[in-house]
C-alpha positions, -999 to 999 in steps of 0.1 A, spaced: 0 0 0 27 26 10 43 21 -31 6 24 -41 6 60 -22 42 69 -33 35 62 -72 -2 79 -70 17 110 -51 43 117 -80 15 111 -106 -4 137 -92 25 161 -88 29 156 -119 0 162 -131 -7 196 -108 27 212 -118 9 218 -153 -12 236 -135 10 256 -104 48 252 -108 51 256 -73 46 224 -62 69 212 -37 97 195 -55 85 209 -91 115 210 -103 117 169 -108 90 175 -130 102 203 -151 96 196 -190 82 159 -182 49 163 -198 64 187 -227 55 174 -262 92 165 -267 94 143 -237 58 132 -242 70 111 -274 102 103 -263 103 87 -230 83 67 -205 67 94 -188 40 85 -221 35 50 -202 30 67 -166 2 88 -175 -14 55 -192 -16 40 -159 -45 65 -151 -67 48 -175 -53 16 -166 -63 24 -126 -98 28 -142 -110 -2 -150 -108 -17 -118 -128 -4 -83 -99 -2 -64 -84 19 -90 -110 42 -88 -108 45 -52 -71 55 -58 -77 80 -89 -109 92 -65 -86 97 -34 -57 121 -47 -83 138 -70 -67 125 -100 -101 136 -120 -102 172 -104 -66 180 -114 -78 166 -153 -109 184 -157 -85 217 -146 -60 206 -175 -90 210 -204 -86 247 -220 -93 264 -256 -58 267 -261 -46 233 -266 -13 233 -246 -18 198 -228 -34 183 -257 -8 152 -263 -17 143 -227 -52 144 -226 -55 126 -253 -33 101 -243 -56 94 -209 -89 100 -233 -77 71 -250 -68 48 -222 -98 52 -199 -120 24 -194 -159 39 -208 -179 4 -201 -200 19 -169 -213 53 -162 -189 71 -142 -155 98 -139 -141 86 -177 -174 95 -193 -174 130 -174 -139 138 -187 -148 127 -226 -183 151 -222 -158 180 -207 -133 176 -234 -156 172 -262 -177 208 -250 -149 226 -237 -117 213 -251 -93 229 -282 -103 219 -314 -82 194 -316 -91 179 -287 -128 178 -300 -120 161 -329 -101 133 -311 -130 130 -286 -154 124 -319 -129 100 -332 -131 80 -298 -167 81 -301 -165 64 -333 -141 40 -322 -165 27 -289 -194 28 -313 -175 4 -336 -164 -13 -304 -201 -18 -299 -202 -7 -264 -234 -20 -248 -252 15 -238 -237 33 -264 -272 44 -281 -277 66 -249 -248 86 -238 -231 84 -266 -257 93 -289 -264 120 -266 -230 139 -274 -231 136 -309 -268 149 -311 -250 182 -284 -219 184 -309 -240 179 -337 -249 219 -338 -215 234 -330 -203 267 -346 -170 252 -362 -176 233 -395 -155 208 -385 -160 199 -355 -200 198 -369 -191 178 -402 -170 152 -382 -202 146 -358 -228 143 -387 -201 117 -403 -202 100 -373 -238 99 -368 -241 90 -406 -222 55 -397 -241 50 -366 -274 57 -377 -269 26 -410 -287 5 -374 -319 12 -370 -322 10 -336 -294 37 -333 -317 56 -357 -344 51 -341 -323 64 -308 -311 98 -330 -346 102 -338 -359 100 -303 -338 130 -293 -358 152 -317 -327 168 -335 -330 202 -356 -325 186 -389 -334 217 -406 -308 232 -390 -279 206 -408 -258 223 -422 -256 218 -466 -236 184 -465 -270 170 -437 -290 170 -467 -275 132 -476 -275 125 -446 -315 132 -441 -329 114 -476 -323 79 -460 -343 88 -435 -372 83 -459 -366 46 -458 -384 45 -425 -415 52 -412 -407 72 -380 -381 90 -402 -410 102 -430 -432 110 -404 -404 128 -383 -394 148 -417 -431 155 -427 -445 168 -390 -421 182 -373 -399 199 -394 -415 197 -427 -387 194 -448 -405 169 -471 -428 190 -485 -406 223 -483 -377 199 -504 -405 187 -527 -408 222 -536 -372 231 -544 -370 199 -563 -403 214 -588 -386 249 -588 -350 243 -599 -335 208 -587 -353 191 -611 -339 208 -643 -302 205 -625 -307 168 -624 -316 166 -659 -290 188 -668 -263 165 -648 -275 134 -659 -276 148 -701 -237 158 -691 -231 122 -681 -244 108 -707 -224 131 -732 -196 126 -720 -195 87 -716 -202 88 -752 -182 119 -757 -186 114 -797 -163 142 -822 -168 175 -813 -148 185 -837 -162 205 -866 -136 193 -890 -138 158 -881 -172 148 -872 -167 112 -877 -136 110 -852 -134 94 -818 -121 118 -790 -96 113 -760 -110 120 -725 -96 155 -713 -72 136 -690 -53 132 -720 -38 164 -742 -38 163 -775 -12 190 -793 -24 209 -815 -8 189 -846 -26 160 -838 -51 143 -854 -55 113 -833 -83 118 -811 -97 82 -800 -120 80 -773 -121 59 -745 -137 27 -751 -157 6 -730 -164 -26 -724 -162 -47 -761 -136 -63 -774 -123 -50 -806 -100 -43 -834 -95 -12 -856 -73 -7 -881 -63 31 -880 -49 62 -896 -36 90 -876 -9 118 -882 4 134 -856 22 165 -875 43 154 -904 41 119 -896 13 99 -912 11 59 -906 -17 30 -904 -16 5 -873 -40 -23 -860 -55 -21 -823 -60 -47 -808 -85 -42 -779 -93 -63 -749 -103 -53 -716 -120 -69 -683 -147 -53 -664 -174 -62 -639 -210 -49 -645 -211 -25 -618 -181 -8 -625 -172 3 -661 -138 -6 -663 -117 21 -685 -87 14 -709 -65 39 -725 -58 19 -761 -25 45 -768 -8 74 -785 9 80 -814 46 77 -811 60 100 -839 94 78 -841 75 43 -849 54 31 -871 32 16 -843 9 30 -808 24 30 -782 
């Protein structure tokens, strides 16, 4: 018991002369939890045993005892200093019950550096994917909260998060529950609300309480519709992407991913899916020459598979 003592007393010195370098004997801990020393020695593996202590009640008792929690929630500010360390502990904490760790990740994740928000959302994702049994409740709870912040990031990170989660529908059903402002996403939460359709409490949530359906259904006869039409006619013209130039109409063209000089008269297009030859005549400046394609390529029905046949090589008498 008295090592137990002596190891929790310099962990918490250590800790408190981040926050008041007059701690007695402060000067032992001068630098310690720098970022420099952080990475480079084993002070890295001391501050894990804080989340180590957690997962065990008599660990708590100890962390509970010398305040180890009180000391933490003091070394959360905007400005991001003790960020490597925090982090560190974020990560190491034991989140299976309600308790201390879960206090700390709500603290950092409202009033951390933004940084240190984003890590907290990442952790979030991480004990989602972890499937942590009561996740759908508190942890739903603080990405519905960070859901609305002011910075894009930290707000885009949250809805991607809640994107992932939400593919179950009892986690849906959980988002839903909380009665976000949907209407209030910001222009990316618009892909994130169509599958909500899928589902009954998500079409009646959409129609009733916000009514974004019928308000959407109105953009969509007003001006979406023609920009669809005009998107899809753009696709389509340039899969087949057939001469568009005047002087050659009956030519094939190369995608724009490939420049063709201005000498050149070669302009094959990309060709999909069938197995072909050609015999062809190209010039490319003052060179003029006949070769054979031969053209063979694999591809899966869902994907279009794309081939690049060649270019003319003005030094041979063949594609190369």
């Amino acid at each position: 018991m008295t090592n137990n003592k002596s190891f929790m007393s310099d962990l918490t010195n250590l800790l408190k002369f981040e926050l008041d370098a007059k701690v007695a004997g402060g000067e032992v801990y001068q630098d310690m939890l720098s970022l420099r020393s952080f990475g480079r020695t084993m002070v890295r593996e001391l501050i894990s045993w804080i989340g180590l202590l957690s997962m065990h009640r008599q660990g708590l008792e100890l962390l509970n005892e010398f305040k180890i929690f009180e000391t933490l929630f003091a070394l959360v500010d905007k400005r991001g200093k003790r960020d490597h360390v925090l982090i560190q502990i974020l990560f190491s904490f034991d989140y299976r019950t309600e308790g201390r760790p879960r206090e700390f990740l709500q603290l950092c994740l409202e009033n951390g550096s933004k940084n240190l928000r984003l890590s907290c959302l990442e952790l979030l994702r991480l004990l989602y994917r972890s499937e942590l049994s009561d996740f759908s409740s508190w942890g739903m709870d603080l990405l519905v909260t960070t859901l609305y912040s002011a910075e894009e990031e930290i707000s885009s990170l949250a809805l991607n998060i809640i994107e992932e989660v939400c593919q179950e529908k009892d986690y849906l059903d959980a988002f839903l529950r909380r009665s976000p402002r949907l209407i209030d996403l910001s222009k990316n939460g618009k892909n994130f609300l169509i599958p909500l359709l899928r589902i009954k409490q998500g079409f009646e949530y959409l129609t009733n309480v916000n009514n974004w359906t019928s308000a959407e259904m109105e953009i969509w006869k007003n001006k979406d519709n023609a920009e669809y039409v005009e998107r899809v006619e753009k696709c389509l013209y340039n899969a087949l992407d057939f001469a568009t130039i005047e002087e050659q109409v009956n030519c094939f063209k190369f995608s724009e991913s490939l420049s063709n000089g201005p000498n050149s008269a070669l302009n094959l297009s990309l060709i999909y899916r069938l197995p072909w030859n050609l015999n062809v005549d190209y010039e490319v400046g003052a060179y003029k020459g006949e070769t054979v394609l031969s053209l063979s390529m694999e591809y899966s029905p869902q994907n279009s598979m794309i081939v690049f046949v060649g270019v003319p090589n003005p030094s041979s008498s063949e594609l190369s």
